[in-house]
C-alpha positions in Angstrom: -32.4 -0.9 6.5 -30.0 2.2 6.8 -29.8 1.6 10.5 -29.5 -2.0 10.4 -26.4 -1.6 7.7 -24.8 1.3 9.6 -25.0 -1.0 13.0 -23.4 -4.3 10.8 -20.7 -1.6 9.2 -20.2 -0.1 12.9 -19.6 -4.0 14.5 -17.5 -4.3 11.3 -15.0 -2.1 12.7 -15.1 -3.0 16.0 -14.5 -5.9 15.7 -11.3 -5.8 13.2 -10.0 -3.9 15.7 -10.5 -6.3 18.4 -8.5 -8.8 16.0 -5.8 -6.2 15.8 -5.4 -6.1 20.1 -5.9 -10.0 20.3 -3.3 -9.9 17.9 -0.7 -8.6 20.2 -1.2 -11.0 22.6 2.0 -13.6 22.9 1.1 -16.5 20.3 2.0 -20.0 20.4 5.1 -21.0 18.5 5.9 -24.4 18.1 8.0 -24.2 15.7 9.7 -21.5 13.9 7.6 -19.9 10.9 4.3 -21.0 13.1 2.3 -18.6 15.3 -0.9 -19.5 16.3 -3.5 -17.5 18.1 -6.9 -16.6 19.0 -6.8 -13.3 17.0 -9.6 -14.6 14.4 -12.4 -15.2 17.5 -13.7 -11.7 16.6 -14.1 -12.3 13.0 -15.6 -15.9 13.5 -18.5 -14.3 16.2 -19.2 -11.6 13.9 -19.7 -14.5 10.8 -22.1 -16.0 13.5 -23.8 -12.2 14.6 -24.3 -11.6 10.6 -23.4 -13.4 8.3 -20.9 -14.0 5.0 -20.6 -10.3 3.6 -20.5 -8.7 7.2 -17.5 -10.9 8.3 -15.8 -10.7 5.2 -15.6 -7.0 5.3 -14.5 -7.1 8.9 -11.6 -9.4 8.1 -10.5 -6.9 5.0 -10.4 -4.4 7.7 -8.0 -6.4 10.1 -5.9 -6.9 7.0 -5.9 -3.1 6.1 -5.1 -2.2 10.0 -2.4 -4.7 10.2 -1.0 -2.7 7.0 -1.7 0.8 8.5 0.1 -0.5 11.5 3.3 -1.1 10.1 2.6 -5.0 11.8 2.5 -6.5 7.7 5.2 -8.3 6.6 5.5 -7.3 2.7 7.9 -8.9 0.2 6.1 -7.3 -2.6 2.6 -5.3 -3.6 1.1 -8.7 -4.7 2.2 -10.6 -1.9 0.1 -7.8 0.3 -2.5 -8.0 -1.6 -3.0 -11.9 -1.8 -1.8 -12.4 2.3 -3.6 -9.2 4.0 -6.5 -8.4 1.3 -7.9 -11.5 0.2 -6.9 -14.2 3.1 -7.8 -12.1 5.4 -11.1 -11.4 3.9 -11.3 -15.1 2.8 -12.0 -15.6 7.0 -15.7 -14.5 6.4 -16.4 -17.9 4.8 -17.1 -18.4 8.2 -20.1 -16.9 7.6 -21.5 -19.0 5.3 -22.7 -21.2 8.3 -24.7 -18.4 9.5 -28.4 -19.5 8.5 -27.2 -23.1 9.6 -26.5 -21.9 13.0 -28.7 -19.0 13.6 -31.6 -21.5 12.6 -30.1 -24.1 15.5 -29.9 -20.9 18.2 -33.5 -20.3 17.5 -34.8 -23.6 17.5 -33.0 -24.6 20.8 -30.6 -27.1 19.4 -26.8 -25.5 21.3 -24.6 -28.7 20.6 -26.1 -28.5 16.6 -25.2 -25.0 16.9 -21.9 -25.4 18.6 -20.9 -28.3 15.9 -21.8 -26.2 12.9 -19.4 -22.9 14.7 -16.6 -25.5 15.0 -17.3 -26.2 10.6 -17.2 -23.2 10.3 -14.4 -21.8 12.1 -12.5 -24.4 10.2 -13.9 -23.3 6.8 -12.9 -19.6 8.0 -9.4 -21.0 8.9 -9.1 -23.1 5.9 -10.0 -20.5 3.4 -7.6 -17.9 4.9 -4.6 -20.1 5.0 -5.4 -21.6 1.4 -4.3 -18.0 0.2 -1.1 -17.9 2.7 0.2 -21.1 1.4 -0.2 -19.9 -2.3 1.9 -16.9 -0.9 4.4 -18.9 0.7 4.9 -21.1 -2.4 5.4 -18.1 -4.6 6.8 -15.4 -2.5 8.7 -17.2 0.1 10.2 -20.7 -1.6 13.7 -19.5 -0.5 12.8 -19.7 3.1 12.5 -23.7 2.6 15.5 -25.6 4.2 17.7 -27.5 1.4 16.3 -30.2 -0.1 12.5 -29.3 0.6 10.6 -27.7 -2.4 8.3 -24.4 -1.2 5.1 -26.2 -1.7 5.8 -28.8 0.9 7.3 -26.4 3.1 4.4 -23.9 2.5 2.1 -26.8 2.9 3.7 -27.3 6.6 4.0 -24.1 8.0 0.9 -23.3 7.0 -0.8 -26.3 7.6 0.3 -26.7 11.1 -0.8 -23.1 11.7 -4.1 -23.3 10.1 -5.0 -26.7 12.2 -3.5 -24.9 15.5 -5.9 -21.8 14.7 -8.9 -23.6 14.4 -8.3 -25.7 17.7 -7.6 -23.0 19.6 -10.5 -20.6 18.1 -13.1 -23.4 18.2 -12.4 -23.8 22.0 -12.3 -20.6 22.6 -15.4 -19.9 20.4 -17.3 -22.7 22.0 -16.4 -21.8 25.5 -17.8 -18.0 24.7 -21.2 -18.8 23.3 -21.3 -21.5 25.8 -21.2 -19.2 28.9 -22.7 -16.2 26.6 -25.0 -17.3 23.3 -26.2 -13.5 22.9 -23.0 -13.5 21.6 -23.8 -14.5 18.6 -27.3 -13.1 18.8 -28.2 -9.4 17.0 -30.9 -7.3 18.7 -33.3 -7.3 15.7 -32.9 -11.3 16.3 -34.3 -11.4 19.8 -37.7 -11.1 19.2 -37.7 -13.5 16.5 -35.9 -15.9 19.2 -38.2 -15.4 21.8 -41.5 -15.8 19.6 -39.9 -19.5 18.2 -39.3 -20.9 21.7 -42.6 -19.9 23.1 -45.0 -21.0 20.5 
C-alpha cells in the first residue's frame, strides 16, 4: 500500500506538471475573455489511471504551480482560493467515472468506455468552471459590457469555455486511449485485465 500510494502521489505530480506545459501552448480564443485548450487531458487520464481522490490532488497541484508560477491572475486571496484551489481541484470529479470505465476496459467494451471518458470529461469540465463562473460573478462583474449583469456575462464566458474544453479534451482524450488504452491502465491493473479477458 505504501508503494502503491507513493506511485499515485508520484503520477500526481507529473502529471500537474504536464498541465502546467500544455498550458503554454497557444490556446483557442474565439472571443475575448475565452481560452480554450487541451491543458486538462493530463488531469482527465489520471481520473481514468486512478480514480476521484488521485485526480483531485493532481489538479490542486496544477492550481498551486500556476500560482508558484506567477501565471495566476489574482484579484483578491479569495478569488485564488475559489479559481486555482478548489476549480482546479473540482477537475478530479472526472474521476468519479473511474469504476464505470475501468470495469468497461476490463470487460472489453472500448466504445462503453470511451462514452463514459467523454461524461466524464464533461463532469470534470463542468465542475471546474461552475467555481470560475461564481468567481467571475463576484470578482469580476465590472468586466461585463454596459447593460449586461455579471451573471450573464460570467454565464457566457464561462460557458463557452467550459463547452470548448470538453470538446477539444474529449477528442483529444478519445483519440489517445484509442491509439493507446494502457493509458488509462495502472500496472497493478494488468494482471487483473489479462485474467478477465482470458477466462
Amino acid at each position: 500500500m505504501k508503494k502503491l500510494g507513493l506511485l499515485a502521489l508520484i503520477e500526481a505530480s507529473f502529471f500537474a506538471a504536464f498541465a502546467i506545459v500544455l498550458d503554454l501552448l497557444p490556446s483557442i480564443k474565439p472571443m475575448p475573455s475565452v481560452s480554450i485548450s487541451i491543458a486538462m487531458v493530463p488531469i482527465f487520464i489520471l481520473a481514468f489511471r486512478w480514480g476521484f481522490k488521485v485526480s483531485l490532488l493532481s489538479g490542486l497541484l496544477w492550481g498551486v504551480l500556476q500560482i508558484a508560477m506567477g501565471d495566476a491572475w489574482i484579484a483578491t486571496p479569495t478569488q485564488a482560493f475559489i479559481e486555482y484551489f478548489i476549480a482546479f481541484a473540482c477537475i478530479g470529479f472526472a474521476g468519479l467515472f473511474y469504476n464505470l470505465i475501468q470495469k468497461e476496459i476490463r470487460f472489453g467494451s472500448k466504445k462503453k468506455a470511451l462514452g463514459w471518458m467523454v461524461a466524464a470529461v464533461f463532469a470534470g469540465s463542468l465542475a471546474r468552471y461552475f467555481w470560475h463562473f461564481l468567481a467571475g460573478v463576484i470578482f469580476f462583474g465590472e468586466y461585463a459590457p454596459e447593460g449586461m449583469s455579471p451573471a450573464l456575462f460570467s454565464f457566457a464566458a464561462n460557458g463557452v469555455t467550459m463547452l470548448g474544453a470538453w470538446v477539444l479534451c474529449s477528442i483529444v482524450v478519445v483519440l489517445l486511449v484509442s491509439t493507446a488504452p494502457r493509458l488509462i491502465i495502472r500496472k497493478d491493473d494488468t494482471l487483473l485485465i489479462t485474467h478477465n479477458k482470458a477466462s
